[in-house]
C-alpha positions as CSV (number, residue, x, y, z in Angstrom):
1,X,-28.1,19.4,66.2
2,X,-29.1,19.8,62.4
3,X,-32.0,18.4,60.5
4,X,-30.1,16.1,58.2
5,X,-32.5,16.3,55.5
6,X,-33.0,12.8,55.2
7,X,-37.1,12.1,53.8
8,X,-39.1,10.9,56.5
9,X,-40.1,7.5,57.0
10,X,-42.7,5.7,60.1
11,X,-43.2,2.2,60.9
12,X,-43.9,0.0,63.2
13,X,-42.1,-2.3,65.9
14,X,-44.4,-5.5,66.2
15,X,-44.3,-8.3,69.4
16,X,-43.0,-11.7,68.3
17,X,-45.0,-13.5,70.9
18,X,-46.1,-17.1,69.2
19,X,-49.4,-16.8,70.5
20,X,-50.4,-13.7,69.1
21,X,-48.7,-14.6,65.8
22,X,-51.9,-14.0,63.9
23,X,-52.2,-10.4,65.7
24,X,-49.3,-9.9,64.6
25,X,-49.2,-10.2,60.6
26,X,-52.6,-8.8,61.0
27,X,-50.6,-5.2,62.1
28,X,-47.6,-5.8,59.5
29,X,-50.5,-6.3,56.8
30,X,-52.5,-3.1,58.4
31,X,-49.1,-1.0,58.5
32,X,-48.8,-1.6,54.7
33,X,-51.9,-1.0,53.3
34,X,-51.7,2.7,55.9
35,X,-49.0,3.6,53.6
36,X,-46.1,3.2,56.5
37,X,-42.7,2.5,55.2
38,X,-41.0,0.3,57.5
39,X,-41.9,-3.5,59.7
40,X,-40.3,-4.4,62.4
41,X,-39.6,-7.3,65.2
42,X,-37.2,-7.8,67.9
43,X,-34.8,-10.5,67.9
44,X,-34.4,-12.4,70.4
45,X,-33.4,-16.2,70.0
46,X,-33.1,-17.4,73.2
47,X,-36.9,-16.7,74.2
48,X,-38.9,-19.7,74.1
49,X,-42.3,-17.6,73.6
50,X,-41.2,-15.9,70.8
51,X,-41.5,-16.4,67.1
52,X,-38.1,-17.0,65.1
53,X,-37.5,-13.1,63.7
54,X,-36.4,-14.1,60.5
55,X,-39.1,-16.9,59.6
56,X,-41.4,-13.9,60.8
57,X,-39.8,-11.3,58.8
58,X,-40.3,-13.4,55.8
59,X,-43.7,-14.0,56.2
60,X,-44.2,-10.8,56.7
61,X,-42.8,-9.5,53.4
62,X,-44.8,-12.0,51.7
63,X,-47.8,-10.7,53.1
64,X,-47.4,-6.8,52.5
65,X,-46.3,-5.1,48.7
66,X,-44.4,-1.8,49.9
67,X,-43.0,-1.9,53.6
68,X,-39.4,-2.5,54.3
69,X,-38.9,-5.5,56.8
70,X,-35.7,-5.3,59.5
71,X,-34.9,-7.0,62.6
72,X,-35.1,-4.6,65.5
73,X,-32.3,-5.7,65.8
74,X,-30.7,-8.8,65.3
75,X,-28.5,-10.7,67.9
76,X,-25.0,-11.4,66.8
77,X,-24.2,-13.7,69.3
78,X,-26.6,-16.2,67.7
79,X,-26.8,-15.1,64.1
80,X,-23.4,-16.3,62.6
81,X,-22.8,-12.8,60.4
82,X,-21.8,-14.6,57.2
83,X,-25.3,-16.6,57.2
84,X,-27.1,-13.5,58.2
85,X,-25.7,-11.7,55.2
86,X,-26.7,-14.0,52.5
87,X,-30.1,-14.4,54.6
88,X,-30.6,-10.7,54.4
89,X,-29.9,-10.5,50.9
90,X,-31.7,-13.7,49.7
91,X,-34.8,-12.0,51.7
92,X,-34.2,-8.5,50.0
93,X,-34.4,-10.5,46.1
94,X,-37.4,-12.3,47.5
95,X,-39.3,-9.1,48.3
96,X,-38.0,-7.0,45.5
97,X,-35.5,-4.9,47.5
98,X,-37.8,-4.6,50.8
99,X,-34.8,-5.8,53.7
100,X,-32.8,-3.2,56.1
101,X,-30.3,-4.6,58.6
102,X,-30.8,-3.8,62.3
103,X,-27.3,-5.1,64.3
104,X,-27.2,-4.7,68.3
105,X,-24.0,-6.4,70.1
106,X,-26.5,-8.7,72.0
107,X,-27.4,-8.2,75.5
108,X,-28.5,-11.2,78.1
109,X,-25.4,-13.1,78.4
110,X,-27.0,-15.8,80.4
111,X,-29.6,-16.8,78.0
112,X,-27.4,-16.3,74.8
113,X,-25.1,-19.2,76.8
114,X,-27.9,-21.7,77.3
115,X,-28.6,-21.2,73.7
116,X,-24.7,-22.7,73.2
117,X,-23.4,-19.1,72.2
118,X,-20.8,-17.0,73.3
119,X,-20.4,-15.2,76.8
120,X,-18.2,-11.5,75.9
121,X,-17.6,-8.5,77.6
122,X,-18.6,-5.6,76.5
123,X,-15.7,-4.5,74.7
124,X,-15.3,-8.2,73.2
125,X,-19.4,-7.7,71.7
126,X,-18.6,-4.3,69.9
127,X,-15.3,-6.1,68.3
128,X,-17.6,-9.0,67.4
129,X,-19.7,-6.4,65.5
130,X,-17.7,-4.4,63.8
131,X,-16.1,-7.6,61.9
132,X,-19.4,-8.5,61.7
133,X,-20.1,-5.5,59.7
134,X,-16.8,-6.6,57.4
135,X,-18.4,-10.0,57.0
136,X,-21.8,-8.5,56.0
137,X,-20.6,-6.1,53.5
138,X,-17.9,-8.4,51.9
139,X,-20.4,-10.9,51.3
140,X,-22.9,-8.3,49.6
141,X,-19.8,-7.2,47.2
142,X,-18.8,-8.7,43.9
143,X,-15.2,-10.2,44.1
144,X,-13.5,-13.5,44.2
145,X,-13.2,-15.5,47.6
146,X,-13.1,-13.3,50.6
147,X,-10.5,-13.7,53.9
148,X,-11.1,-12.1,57.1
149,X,-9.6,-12.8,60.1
150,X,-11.0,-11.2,63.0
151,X,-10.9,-12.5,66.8
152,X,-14.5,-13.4,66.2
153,X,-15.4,-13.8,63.1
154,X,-13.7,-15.3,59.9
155,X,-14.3,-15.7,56.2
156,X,-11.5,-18.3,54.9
157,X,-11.9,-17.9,51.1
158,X,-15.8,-17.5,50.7
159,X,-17.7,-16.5,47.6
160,X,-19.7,-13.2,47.4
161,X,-23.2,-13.7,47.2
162,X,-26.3,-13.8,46.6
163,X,-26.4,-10.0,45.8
164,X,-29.3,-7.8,47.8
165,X,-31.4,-6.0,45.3
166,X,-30.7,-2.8,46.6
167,X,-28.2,-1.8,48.8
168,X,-29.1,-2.9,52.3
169,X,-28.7,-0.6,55.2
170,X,-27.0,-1.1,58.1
171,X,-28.2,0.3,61.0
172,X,-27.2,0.0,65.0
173,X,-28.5,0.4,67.9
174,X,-26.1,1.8,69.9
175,X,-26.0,4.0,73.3
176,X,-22.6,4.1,74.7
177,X,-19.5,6.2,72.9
178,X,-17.5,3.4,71.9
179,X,-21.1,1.7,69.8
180,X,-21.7,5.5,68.8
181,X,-18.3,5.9,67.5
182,X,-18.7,2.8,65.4
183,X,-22.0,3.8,64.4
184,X,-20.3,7.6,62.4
185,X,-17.5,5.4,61.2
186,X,-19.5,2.5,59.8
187,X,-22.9,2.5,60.2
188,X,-25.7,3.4,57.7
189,X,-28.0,4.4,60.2
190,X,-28.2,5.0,63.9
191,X,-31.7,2.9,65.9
192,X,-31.7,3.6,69.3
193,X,-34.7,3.2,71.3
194,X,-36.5,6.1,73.6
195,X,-36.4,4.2,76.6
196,X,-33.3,4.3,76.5
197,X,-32.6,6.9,75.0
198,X,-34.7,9.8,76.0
199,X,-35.2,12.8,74.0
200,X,-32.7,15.1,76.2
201,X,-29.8,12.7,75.3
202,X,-30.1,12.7,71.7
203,X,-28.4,16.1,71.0
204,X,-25.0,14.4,73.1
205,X,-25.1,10.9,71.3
206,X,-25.6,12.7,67.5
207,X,-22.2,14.4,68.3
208,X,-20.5,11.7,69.0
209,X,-21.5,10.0,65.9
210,X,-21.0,13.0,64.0
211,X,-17.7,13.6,65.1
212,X,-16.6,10.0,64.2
213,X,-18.3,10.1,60.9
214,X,-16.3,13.4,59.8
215,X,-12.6,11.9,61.4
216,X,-13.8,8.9,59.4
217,X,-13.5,10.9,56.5
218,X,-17.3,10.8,56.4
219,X,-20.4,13.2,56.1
220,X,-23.0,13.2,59.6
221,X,-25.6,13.5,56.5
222,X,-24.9,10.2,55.5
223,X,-26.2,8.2,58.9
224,X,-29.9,8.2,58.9
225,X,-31.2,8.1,62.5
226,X,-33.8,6.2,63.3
227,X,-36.0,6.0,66.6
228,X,-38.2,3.2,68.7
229,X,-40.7,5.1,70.0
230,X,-43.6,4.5,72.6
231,X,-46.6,6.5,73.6
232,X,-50.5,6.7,74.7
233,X,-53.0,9.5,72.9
234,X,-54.0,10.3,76.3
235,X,-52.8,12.5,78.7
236,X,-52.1,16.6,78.9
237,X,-49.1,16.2,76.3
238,X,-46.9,17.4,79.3
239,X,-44.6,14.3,78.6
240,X,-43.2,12.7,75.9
241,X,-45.7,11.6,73.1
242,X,-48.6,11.2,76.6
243,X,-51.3,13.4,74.4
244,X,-53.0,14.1,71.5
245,X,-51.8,13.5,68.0
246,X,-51.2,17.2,67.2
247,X,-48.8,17.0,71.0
248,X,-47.1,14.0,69.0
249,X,-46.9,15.7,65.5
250,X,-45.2,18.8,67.0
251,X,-42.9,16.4,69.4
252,X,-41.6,14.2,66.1
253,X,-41.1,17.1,64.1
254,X,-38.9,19.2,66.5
255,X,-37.1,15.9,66.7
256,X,-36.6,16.0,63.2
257,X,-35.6,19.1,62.8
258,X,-33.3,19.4,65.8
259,X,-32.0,16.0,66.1
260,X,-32.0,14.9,62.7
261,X,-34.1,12.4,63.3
262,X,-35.4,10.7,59.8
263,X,-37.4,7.7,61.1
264,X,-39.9,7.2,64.3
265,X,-40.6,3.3,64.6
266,X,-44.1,3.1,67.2
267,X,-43.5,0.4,69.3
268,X,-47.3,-1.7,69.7
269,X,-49.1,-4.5,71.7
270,X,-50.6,-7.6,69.9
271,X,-53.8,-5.4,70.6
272,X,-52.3,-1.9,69.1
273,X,-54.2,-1.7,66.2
274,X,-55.8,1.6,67.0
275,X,-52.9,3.5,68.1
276,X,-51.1,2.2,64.7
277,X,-53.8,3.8,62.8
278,X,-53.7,6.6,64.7
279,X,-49.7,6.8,64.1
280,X,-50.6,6.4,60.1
281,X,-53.3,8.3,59.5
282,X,-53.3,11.4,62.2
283,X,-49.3,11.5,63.7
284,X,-47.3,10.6,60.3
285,X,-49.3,13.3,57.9
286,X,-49.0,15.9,60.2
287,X,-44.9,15.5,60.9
288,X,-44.7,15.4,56.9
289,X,-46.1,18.3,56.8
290,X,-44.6,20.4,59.5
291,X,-40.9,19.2,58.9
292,X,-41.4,20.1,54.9
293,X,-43.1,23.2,55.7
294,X,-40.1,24.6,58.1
295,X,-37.3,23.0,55.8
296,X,-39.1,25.1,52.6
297,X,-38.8,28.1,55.2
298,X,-34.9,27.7,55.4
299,X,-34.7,27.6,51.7
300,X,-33.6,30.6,49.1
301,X,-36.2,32.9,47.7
302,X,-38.2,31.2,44.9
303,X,-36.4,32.6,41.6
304,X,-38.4,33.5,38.7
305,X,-39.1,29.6,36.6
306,X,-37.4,30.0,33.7
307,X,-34.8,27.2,31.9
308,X,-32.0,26.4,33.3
309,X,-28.8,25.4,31.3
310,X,-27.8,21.5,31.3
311,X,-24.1,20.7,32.1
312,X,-24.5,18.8,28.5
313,X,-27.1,17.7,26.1
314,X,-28.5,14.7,26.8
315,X,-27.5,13.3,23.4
316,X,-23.8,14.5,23.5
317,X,-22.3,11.4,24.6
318,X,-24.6,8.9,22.8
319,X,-23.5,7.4,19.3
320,X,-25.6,8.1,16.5
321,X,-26.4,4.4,15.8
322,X,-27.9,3.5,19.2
323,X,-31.6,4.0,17.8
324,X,-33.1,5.2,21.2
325,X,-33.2,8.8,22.2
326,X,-33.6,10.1,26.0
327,X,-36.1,12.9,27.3
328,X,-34.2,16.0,27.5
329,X,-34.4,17.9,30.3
330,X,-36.2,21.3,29.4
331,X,-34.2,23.1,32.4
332,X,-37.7,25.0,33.5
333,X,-38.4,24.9,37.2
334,X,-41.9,26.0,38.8
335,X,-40.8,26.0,42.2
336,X,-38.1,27.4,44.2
337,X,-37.4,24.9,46.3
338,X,-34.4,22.8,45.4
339,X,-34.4,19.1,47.2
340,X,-31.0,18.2,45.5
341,X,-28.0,19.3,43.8
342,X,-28.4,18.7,40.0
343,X,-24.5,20.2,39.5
344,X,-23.0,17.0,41.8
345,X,-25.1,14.2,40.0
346,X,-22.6,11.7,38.7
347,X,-21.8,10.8,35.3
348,X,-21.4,7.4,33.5
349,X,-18.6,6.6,31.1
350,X,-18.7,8.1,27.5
351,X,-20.1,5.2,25.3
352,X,-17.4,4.0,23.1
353,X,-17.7,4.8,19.3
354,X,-17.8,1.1,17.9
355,X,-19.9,-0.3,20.9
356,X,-22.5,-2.9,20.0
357,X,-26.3,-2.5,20.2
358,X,-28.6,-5.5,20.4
359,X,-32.2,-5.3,19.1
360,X,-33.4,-6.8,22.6
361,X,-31.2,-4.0,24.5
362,X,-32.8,-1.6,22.3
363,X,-36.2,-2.8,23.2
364,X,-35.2,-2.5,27.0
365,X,-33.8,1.1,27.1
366,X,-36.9,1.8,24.9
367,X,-39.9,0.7,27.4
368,X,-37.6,2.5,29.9
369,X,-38.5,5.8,28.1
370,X,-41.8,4.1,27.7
371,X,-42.7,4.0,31.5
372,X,-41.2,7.3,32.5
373,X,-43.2,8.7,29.7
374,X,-46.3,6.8,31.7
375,X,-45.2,8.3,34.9
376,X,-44.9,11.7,33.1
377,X,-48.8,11.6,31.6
378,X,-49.3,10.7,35.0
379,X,-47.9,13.8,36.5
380,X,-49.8,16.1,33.8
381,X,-52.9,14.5,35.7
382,X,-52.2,15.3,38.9
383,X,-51.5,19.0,37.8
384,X,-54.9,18.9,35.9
385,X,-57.0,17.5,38.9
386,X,-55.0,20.2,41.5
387,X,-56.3,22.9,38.6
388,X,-59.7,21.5,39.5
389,X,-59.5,21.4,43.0
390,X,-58.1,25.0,43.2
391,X,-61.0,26.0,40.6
392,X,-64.1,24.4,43.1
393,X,-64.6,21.9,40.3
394,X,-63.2,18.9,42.1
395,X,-63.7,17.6,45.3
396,X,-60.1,17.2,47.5
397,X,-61.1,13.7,48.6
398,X,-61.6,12.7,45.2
399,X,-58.2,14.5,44.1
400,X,-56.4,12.8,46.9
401,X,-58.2,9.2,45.9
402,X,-57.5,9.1,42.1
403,X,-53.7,10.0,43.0
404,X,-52.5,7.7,45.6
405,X,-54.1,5.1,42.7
406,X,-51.5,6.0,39.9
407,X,-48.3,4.2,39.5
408,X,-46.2,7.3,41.2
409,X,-47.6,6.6,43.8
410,X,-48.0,2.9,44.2
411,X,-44.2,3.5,43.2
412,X,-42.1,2.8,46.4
413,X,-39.0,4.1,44.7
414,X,-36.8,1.4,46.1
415,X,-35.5,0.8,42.9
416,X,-36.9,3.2,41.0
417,X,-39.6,3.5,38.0
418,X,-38.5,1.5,35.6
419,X,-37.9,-1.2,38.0
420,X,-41.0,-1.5,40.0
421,X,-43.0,-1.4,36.4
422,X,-40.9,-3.2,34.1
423,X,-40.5,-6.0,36.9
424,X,-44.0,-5.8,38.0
425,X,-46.0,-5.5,34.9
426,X,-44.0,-6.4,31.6
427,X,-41.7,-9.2,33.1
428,X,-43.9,-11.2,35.5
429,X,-42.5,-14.5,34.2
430,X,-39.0,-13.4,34.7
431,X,-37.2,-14.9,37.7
432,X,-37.0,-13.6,41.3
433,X,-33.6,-12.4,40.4
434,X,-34.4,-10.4,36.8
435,X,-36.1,-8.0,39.3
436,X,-32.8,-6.4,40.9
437,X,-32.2,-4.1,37.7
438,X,-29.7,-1.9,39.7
439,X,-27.3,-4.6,40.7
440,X,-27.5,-6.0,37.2
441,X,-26.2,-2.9,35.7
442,X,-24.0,-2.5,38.6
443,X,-22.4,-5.8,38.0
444,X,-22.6,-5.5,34.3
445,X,-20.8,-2.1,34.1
446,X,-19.2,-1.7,37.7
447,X,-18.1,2.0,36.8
448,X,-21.7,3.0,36.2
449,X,-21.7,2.3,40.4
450,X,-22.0,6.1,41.2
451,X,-24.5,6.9,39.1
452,X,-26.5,4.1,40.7
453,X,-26.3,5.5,43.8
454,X,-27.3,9.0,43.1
455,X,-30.2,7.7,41.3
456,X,-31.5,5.4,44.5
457,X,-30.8,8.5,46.8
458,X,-32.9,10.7,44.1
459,X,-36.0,7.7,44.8
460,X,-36.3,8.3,48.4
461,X,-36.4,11.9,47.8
462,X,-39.3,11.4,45.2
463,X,-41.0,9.7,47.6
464,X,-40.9,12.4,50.3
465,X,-42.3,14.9,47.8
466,X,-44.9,12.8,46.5
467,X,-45.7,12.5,50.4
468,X,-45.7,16.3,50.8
469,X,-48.4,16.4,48.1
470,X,-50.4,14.2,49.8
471,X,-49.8,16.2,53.4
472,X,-51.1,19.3,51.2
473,X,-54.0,17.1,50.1
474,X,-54.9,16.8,53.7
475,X,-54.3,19.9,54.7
476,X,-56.5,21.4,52.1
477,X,-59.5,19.2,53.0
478,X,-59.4,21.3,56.5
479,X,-57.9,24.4,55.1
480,X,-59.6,25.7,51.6
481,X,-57.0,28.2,51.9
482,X,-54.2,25.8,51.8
483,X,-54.7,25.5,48.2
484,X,-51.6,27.7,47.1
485,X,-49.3,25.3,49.8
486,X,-50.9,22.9,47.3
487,X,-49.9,23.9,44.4
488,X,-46.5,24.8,45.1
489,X,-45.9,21.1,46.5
490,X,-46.8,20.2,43.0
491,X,-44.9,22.3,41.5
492,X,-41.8,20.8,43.3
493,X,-42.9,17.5,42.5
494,X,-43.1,18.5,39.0
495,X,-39.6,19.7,39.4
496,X,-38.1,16.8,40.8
497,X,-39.8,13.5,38.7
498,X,-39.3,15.5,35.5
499,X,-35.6,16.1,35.8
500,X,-34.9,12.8,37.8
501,X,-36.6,10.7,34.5
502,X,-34.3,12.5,32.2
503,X,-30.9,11.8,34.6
504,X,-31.9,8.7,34.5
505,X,-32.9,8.3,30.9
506,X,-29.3,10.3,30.0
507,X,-27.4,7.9,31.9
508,X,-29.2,4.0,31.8
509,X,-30.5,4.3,28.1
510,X,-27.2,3.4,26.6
511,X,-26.1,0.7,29.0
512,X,-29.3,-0.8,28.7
513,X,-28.9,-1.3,25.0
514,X,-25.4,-2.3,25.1
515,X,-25.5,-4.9,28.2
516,X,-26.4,-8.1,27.7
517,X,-28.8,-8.3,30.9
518,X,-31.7,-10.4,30.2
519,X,-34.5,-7.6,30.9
520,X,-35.9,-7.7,27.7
């Protein structure tokens, strides 16, 4: 099977047992501050010594600034899909975009009926999800009053809303083809569980879903796959993830590079806080590095950097009175690695001639310039302080310090620059809701939707790079030699920030000053 090409991402799946709940907040707070990107906890309703997931998952996402909180995965049967929708996205505004959506069909039929829901067979629980998925997403749209009439689930006329911050993945745990099948057509990510499913069956499950993604009219590429994984750091490494960190390292990574697999979620014990730190600070680096080091193998020759001609100047489609002017893009590129296609980026609407400019929508598409233009001084820095590391002038541990304290990298690129700093800095007395600056815009200008997209894909791609930097960083701390590896992961982070600020600057400046959206 392919490596997808999706960035990489590690978290954790944390025990809801009530009395270890202070172990386990204590690991959701550990797995953020590690630099892991995603929380977990099982759902399981009918269990009288577990914690409610949801109240969990809140209080967990209150407690931690960058992890993403899901339920591991939540149980239909006894979350009514319409309530779990606007709980999902009233959680995601709460946490500034920081919710996924993990769906399973439900399993224990006995204990879901004691709990007063329903008993279905098999092929009555996947039909219950998959108009649970039309629920879900119809609720998450802008639109008048929505009807769905389903055998098990129904929407007679309800509103739309509240609106998620950013747009919510869906992801399923699924094993047999019919759930598989759903999961290509559907499904924005696949979360199956190595117990279940082993490493050997992977290959045979990603082709179902891939076939049912492309007769779907859909791309593989766009199903993430995810995977619950469990382990020891002892053993010979014979077995599955039974050894050392570098047997687990070279395990993940041929995952993710022959199965596609994007996402490994460590399943823990209220006790687990060593292996977790283990997983973040030994297992994850090393995976970054080995899957970015093969995929810049597979890549074209480095061509030599010189500019490279824009589609259009940034300024074409502006009108002269709008008062702000975007960053062009110089076209120069250092590195010959390419993580995107700039050819397919979308395009917003040409602004219209006569179009109206307020002095507060000036202001806003201003300080968006502003903050790239931080991020930017920021990226000269990081350049300078590699110089000095290359140079014997700098130790790497301070290098590696001073950068994972800049705003890039505090950055979680959920919703991108501007938002995290404009939200998190200039407008801390807004409200809850001024922080989802992509939906605004997306409600404010709906045909500006594509561009939207392309510009949250292009965040989780910064973020990869930015962690291929830091897996060089490592690297060079053990490796003096890996200093050139080093400097060409810069380079491509160069590359990437500086031509994704001036996308977004080309296509958000004008909107900004022309929508009446409150952010300034």
């Amino acid at each position: 099977m392919p490596d997808y090409g999706h960035p990489l991402e590690f978290g954790v799946f944390l025990p809801p047992a009530a009395e270890n709940a202070g172990d386990t907040l204590t690991l959701a707070r550990i797995a953020d501050r590690l630099g892991l990107e995603l929380v977990s906890v099982q759902d399981h309703p009918y269990q009288a010594a577990f914690l409610d997931a949801w109240t969990l998952l809140s209080v967990i996402a209150a407690s931690t600034t960058s992890v993403h909180v899901f339920p591991n995965v939540a149980n239909l049967p006894l979350r009514d899909p319409a309530v779990l929708a606007r709980s999902a996205a009233s959680l995601d505004i709460l946490s500034g975009g920081r919710v996924e959506l993990g769906l399973g069909t439900g399993a224990f039929w006995d204990a879901i009926a004691a709990m007063g829901g329903p008993r279905r067979t098999p092929g009555e629980a996947v039909t219950a999800l998959e108009e649970a998925i039309a629920v879900i997403r119809a609720l998450w749209t802008p639109g008048r009053g929505v009807r769905i009439e389903g055998r098990h689930h129904r929407l007679a006329g309800a509103h739309p809303g509240p609106f998620p911050a950013h747009d919510i993945g869906i992801w399923l745990g699924a094993y047999r083809k019919r759930m598989l099948t759903l999961t290509g057509r559907l499904a924005d990510g696949w979360l199956p569980s190595a117990p279940y499913a082993p490493p050997e069956q992977l290959a045979g499950m990603n082709e179902v879903i891939d076939e049912a993604a492309a007769e779907a009219g859909r791309s593989p590429s766009a199903i993430r796959r995810l995977y619950n994984i469990a382990g020891t750091f002892e053993g010979s490494g014979t077995e599955f993830l039974r050894g050392p960190a570098k047997v687990w390292v070279e395990q993940l990574a041929e995952l993710a590079l022959t199965d596609g697999i994007s996402g490994f979620v460590l399943m823990v014990e209220p006790d687990g806080d060593e292996d977790l730190r283990r997983f973040a600070e030994e297992v994850a680096p090393g995976v970054r590095e080995l899957v970015a080091r093969e995929r810049a193998q597979d890549d074209e020759p480095p061509p030599a950097a010189e500019p490279q001609a824009q589609a259009e100047p940034v300024t074409s489609r502006l009108p002269e009175h709008l008062g702000v002017t975007p960053t062009p893009d110089d076209g120069v590129r250092r590195s010959g690695t390419r993580v995107w296609d700039e050819s397919r980026r979308p395009t917003g609407p040409a602004a219209e001639a006569d179009a109206t400019y307020t002095d507060s929508g000036r202001a806003g598409a201003q300080h968006l310039i502003d903050v790239h233009d931080h991020l930017r001084q920021e990226l000269t820095r990081v350049r300078a302080l590699v110089a000095q590391v290359a140079e014997g002038t700098l130790d790497v541990g301070a290098a590696r310090s001073e950068i994972n304290q800049m705003t890039m990298r505090q950055n979680n690129w959920t919703l991108g620059a501007f938002c995290e700093s404009y939200c998190r800095v200039v407008t801390m007395h807004h409200t809850l809701e001024d922080q989802s600056f992509f939906p605004q815009i997306r409600r404010g200008d709906p045909r500006l939707g594509p561009v939207l997209d392309r510009l949250s894909e292009e965040h989780r791609v910064i973020h990869d790079v930015l962690d291929r930097v830091d897996a060089a960083l490592v690297a060079t701390v053990s490796s003096p030699e890996g200093i050139g590896e080093l400097s060409d992961a810069v380079d491509l982070l160069t590359d990437t920030l500086l031509s994704h600020l001036s996308y977004e600057e080309r296509e958000l400046v004008e909107p900004l000053a022309r929508l009446p959206l409150g952010l300034a």
